[in-house]
C-alpha positions in Angstrom: 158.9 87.9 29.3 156.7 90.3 30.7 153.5 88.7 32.1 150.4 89.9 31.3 148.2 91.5 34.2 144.9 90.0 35.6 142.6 90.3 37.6 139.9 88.1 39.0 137.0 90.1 40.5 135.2 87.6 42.2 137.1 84.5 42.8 135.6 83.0 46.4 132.7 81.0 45.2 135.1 79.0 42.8 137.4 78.6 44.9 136.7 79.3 48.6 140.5 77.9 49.5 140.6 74.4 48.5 141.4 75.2 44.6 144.7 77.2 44.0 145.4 79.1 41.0 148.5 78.0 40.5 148.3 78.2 36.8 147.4 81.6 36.3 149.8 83.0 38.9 152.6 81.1 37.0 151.7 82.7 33.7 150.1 85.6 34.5 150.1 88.5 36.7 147.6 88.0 38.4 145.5 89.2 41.3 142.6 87.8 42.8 139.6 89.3 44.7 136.9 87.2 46.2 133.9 89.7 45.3 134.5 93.0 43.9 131.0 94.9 44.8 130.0 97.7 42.0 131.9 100.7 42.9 135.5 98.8 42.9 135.4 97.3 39.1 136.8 99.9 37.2 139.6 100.5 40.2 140.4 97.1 40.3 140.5 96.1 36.7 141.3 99.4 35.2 145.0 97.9 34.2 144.1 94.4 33.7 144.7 93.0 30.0 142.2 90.0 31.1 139.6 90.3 33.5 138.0 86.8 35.0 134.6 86.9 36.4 131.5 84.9 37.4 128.6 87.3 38.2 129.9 90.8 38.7 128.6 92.4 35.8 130.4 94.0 32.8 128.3 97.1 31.2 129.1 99.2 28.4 129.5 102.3 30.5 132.6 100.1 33.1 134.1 98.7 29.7 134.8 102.3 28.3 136.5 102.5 31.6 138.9 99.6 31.0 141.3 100.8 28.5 143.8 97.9 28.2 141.1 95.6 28.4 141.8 92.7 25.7 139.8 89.5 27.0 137.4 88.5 29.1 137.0 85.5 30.8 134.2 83.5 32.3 134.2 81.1 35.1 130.7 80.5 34.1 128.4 78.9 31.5 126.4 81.9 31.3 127.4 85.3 30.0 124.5 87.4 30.6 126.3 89.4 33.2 128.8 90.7 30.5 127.6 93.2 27.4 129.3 90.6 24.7 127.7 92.7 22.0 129.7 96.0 22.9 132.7 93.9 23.8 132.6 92.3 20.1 132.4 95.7 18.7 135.5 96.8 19.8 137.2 93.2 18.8 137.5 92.1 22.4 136.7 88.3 22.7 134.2 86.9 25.9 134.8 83.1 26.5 132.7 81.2 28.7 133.3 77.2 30.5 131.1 75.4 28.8 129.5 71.4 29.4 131.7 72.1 32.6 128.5 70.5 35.5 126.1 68.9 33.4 126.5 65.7 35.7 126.4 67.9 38.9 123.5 69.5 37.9 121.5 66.3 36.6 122.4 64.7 40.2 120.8 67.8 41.9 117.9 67.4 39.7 117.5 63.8 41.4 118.4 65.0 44.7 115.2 67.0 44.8 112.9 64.1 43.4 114.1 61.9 45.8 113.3 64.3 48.1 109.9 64.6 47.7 109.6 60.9 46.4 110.8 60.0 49.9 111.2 62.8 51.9 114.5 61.6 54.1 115.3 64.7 55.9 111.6 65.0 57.2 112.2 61.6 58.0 115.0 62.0 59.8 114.1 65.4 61.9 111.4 63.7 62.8 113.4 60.6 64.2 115.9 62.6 65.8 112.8 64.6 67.7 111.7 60.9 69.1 108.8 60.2 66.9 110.4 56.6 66.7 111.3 56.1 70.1 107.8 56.8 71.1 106.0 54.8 68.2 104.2 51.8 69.2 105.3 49.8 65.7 108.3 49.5 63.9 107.9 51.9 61.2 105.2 54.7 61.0 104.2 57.0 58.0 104.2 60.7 58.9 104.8 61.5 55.5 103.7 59.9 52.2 106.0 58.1 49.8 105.9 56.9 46.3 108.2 55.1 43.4 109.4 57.1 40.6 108.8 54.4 38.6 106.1 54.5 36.4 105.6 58.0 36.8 106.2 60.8 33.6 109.3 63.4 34.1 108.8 65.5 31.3 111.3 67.5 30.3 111.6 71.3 28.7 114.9 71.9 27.1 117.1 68.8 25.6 120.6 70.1 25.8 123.6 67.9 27.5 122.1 68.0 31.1 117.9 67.6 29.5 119.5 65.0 27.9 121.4 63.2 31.1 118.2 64.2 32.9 116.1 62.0 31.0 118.8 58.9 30.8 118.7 59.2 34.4 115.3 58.7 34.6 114.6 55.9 32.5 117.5 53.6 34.8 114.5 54.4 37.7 111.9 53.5 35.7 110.3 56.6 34.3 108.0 57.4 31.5 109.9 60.6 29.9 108.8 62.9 27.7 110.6 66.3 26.7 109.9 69.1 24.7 112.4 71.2 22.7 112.1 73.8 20.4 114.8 72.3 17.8 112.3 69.0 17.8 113.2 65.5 18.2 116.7 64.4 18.4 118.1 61.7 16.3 118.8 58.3 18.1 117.3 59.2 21.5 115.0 55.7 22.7 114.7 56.7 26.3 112.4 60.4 25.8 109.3 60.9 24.1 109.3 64.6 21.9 106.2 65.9 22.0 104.5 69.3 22.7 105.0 71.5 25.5 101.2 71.4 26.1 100.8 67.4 26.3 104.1 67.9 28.9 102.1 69.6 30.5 99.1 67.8 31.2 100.7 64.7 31.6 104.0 65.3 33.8 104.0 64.2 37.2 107.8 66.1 37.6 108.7 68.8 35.2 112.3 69.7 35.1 113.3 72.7 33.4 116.6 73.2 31.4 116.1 76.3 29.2 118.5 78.7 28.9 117.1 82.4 30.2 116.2 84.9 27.0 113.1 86.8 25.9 111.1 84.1 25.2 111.9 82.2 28.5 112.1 85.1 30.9 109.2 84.1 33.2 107.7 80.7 31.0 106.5 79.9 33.8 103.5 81.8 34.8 100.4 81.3 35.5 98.8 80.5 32.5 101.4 77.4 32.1 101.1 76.4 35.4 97.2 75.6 34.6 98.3 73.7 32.2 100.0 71.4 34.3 98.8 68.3 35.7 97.2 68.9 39.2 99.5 68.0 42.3 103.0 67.8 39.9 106.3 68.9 41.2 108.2 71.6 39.3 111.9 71.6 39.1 114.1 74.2 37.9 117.6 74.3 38.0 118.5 76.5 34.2 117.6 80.2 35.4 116.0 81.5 38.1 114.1 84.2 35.9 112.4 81.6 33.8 110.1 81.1 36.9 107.4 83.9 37.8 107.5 83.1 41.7 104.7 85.3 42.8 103.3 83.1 40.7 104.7 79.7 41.7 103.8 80.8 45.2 100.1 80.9 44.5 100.2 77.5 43.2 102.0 75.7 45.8 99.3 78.0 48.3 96.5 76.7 46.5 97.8 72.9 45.8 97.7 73.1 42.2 101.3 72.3 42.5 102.6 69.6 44.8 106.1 71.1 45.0 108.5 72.8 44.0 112.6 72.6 43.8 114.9 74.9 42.9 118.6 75.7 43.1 118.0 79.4 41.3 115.9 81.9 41.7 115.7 85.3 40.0 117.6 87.4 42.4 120.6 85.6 44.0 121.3 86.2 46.9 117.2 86.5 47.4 115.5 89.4 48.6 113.6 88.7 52.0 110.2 89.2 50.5 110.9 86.1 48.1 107.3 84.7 48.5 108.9 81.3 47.8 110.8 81.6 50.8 107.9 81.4 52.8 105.9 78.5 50.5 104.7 75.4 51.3 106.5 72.4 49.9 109.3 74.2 48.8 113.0 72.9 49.0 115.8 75.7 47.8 119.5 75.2 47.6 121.7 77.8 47.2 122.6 77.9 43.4 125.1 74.9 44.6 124.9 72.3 41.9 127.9 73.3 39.7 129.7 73.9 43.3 131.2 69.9 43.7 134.6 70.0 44.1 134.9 68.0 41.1 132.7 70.4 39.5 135.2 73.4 40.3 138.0 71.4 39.5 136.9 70.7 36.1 136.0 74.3 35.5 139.2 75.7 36.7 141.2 73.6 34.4 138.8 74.8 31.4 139.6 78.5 32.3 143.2 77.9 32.4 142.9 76.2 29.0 140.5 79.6 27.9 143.5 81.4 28.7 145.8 79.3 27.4 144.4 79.6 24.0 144.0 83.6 24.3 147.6 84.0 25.4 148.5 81.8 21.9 145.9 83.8 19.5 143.9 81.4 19.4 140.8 82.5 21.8 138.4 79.3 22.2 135.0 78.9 23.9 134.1 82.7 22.2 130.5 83.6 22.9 130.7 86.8 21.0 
């Protein structure tokens, strides 16, 4: 049987060499690019029945220009990168990985309270630069620490990783209280539902977990952040649009806000002039949380199953 052709335009950041994708070249004819920049779409996938991406986006104007294009497949949660209304029009199915790193990004989330709960690689740059050596006791506090517990993570968005977010919490002893725009969810004893103002005022972390659409595109500006408790720590690891940085910026400038973590931010890889680059109490990762090996692994075997199911008519995990 004659196997159908695919490409993948930007393959690297799943797997940078210590994946293979055995599955796919067993079954399909495939090819694989690590990143495929603008120009080279419509050359590279111009044949391609299936076309697997993560960020390189999909526009109306480069599908007309795909004219054995039948699927298209995600290695990603979101799909904003892809025009799934257009594709639906012409019958053309868009399925997406999805659940794949809600434990990943719910340890990340931790990571970055930790870090400013106790501030370990401070601690150790300032070790290794002899602050110890040269201390006359045997411990010394350059930097403050606290518990977590007994202090309020609230929460903005209760899906799977909100969710894990907050049962993580309450094992250390937090008070946690979440808002959601469906309301209060049914059997849930470790969160408090409320509203997003009384988040708000009495978070001393906020964590968000929205997903990024018109009514989130830059939540956080700088009317919300006055509405925060003085001195709290912001979090986000859902979208790095949701976040107005120039805005964020002022705040950390100013001290309303303590600190702030992110693993996104609204243009990735950042422009230089990203004023959060250059703001105080500010720890960025490089959109890394789903990128565990684990992680990947999990996701690759969901693609192969996405194509699995298209190659057998039966497309799952359709967005559109």
């Amino acid at each position: 049987m004659k196997k159908i052709k695919t490409v993948i335009l930007d393959g690297y950041t799943e797997n940078p060499g210590d994946l293979n994708w055995s599955y796919l070249e067993d079954t399909c004819d495939l090819t694989v690019y690590e990143r495929t920049s603008g120009e080279l779409i419509v050359e590279r996938a111009k044949d391609a029945e299936i076309v697997i991406l993560n960020k390189v986006p999909l526009s109306r104007a480069t599908i007309d220009m795909l004219p054995n294009l039948r699927f298209v497949a995600l290695l990603s949660t979101g799909y904003n990168v892809v025009d799934c209304d257009y594709l639906r029009s012409k019958n053309i199915p868009v399925s997406n990985i999805p659940a794949y790193s809600t434990q990943a990004v719910a340890q990340i989330v931790f990571s970055f309270l930790l870090h400013f709960s106790n501030r370990i690689a401070d601690y150790n740059d300032s070790v290794k630069n002899g602050d110890w050596v040269a201390c006359p006791d045997f411990c010394y506090l350059k930097y403050p620490v606290f518990e977590l517990s007994g202090k309020t993570l609230g929460i903005i968005g209760f899906g799977k990783i909100g969710s894990t977010v907050a049962k993580i919490a309450s094992t250390f002893g937090m008070n946690v209280i979440a808002f959601t725009p469906s309301g209060k969810k049914d059997g849930v004893d470790y969160a408090l539902f409320t509203s997003l103002d009384r988040v708000l005022k009495e978070a001393d972390f906020l964590s968000l977990h929205c997903p990024l659409s018109d009514a989130t595109n830059k939540l956080v500006n700088a009317e919300f952040i006055d509405k925060m408790k003085t001195r709290a720590y912001l979090i986000n690891t859902s979208r790095g649009a949701v976040i107005d940085e120039h805005a964020v910026a002022l705040a950390l400038k100013s001290g309303k806000l303590a600190g702030f973590g992110a693993d996104v931010l609204s243009t990735e890889p950042p422009l230089v002039t990203n004023p959060l680059l250059f703001s105080p109490n500010t720890v960025l990762t490089p959109h890394i949380a789903w990128a565990g090996y684990e992680t990947r692994m999990r996701l690759l075997n969901m693609l192969n199953g996405n194509i699995e199911a298209y190659l057998n008519g039966t497309p799952r995990n359709v967005v559109n």
